[in-house]
N, C-alpha and C positions, 0 to 999 in steps of 0.2 A: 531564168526569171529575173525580173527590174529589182530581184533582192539578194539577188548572189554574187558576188563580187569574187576577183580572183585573188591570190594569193597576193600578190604581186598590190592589189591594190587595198589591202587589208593589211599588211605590217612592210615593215621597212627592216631592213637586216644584213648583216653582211654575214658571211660563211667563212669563220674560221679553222671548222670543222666541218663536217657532214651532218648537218642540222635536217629531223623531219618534222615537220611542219602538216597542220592539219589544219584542212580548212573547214570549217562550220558553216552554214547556208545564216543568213543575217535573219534573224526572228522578225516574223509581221508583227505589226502594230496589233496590241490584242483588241479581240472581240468583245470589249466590256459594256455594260450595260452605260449608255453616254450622257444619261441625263436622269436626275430624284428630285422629288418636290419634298422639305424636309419642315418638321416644327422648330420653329428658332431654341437656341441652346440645348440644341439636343446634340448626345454622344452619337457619333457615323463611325459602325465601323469599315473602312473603304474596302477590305476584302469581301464586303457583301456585294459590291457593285464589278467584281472578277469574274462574273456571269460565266461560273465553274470554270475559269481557267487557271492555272499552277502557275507559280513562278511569277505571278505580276509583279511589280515593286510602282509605288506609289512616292509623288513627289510633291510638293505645295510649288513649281516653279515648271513656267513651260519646258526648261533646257535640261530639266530633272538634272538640276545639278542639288537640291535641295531636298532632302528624302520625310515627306510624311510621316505625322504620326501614323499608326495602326488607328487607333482610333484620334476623331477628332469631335471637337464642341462649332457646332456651324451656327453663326448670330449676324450673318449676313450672306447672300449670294455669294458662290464660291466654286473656284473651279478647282480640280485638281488632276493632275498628269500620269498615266499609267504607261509602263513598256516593260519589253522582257528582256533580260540581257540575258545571255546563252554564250558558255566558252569567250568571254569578252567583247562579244558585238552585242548592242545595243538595237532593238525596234524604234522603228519611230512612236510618239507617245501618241497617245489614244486621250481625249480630253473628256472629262465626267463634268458635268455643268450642275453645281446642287442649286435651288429655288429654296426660299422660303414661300409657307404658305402665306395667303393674306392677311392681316391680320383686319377684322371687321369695322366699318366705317361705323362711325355714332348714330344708334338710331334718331332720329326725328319725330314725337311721337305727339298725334293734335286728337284732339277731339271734337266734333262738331254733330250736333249744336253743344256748347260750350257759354255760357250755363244750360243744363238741361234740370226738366221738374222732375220730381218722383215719380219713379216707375216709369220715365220714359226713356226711350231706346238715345243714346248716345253714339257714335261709330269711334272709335280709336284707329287710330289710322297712322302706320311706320313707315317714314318715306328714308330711303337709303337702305328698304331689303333686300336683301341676299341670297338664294334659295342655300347657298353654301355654309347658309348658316343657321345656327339654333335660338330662336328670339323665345324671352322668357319675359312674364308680364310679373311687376309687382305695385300691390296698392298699398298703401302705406306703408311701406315693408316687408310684407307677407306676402307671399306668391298667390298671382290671380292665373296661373295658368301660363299656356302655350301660346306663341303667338305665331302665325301662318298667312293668313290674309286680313282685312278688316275687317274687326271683332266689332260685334253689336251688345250694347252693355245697358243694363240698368238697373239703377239704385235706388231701394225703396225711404231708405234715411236721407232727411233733407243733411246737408255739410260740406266740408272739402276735404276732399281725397287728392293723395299723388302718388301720382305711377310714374314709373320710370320701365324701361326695357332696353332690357341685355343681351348682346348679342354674343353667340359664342360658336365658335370654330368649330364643326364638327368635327374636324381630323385631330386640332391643336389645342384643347380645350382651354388651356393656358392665356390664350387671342381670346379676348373680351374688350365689347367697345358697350357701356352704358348710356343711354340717355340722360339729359339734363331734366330733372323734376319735372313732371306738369301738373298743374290742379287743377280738376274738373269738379266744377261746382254745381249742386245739386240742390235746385230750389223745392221750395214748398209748393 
């Protein structure tokens, strides 16, 4: 095979004795699992991504000359290096690609008509949504609910109100992007 090398070409040596010598077959590059989508500062432990294989060794450097923590804290894209060394031969490394997830763009959040009268229907309306994510309404501070598509609203109190909407990570809940105040004014 393209991965067994002979004696002869795996160590160097001179006989000053009757030396026996064993040759080991060079380890494939392992089968790991090559790519995670991950929440920023989060602990990875990299044995999880050894997609059940023994003996992996883990390195933060293509040339695995640099050996990995066991666990790491990931707060940006990141790659890291896996191979098996066996009786002193080395696999070539196997590369694991981590992502962070996204973290959610600032809702944008209008109402029209804008001023609206009492008791009549308003639309709120979030441009920069995500289905990747959890939008939550609040009116003066207090939660007005879910937010999904354009919500139809009305206020029996003439005044002004402001809402804002948060958007949040399903996976990462930590990923929050909130809108900037709006006031919808509600006439007599």
């Amino acid at each position: 095979s393209a991965n067994t090398k002979t004696c002869s070409e795996l160590f160097t040596y001179s006989a000053v004795q009757d030396v026996k010598t064993t040759c080991v077959e060079i380890p494939h590059a392992p089968d790991i699992i090559t790519s995670g989508v991950v929440c920023p500062n989060t602990n990875i432990t990299l044995s999880d991504y050894n997609n059940g294989i023994d003996g992996v060794k883990w390195y933060s450097n293509p040339e695995c000359t640099t050996p990995a923590a066991a666990t790491v804290s990931i707060s940006s894209n990141k790659k890291y290096y896996a191979r098996i060394e066996d009786g002193g031969c080395a696999s070539d490394a196997s590369t694991l690609s981590l992502t962070l997830y996204p973290t959610p763009q600032t809702p944008v959040v209008t109402f029209s008509p804008n001023p609206v009268g009492q008791n009549k229907p308003t639309t709120l309306t979030v441009s920069k949504y995500d289905a990747d994510f959890n939008y939550t309404i609040k009116k003066d501070g207090e939660s007005a609910g879910d937010y999904t598509a354009a919500k139809t609203i009305s206020i029996g109190e003439a005044g002004t109100y402001e809402y804002t909407v948060t958007a949040t990570s399903k996976v990462c809940p930590a990923l929050t992007a909130t809108s900037i105040p709006v006031t919808l004014e509600v006439q007599e």
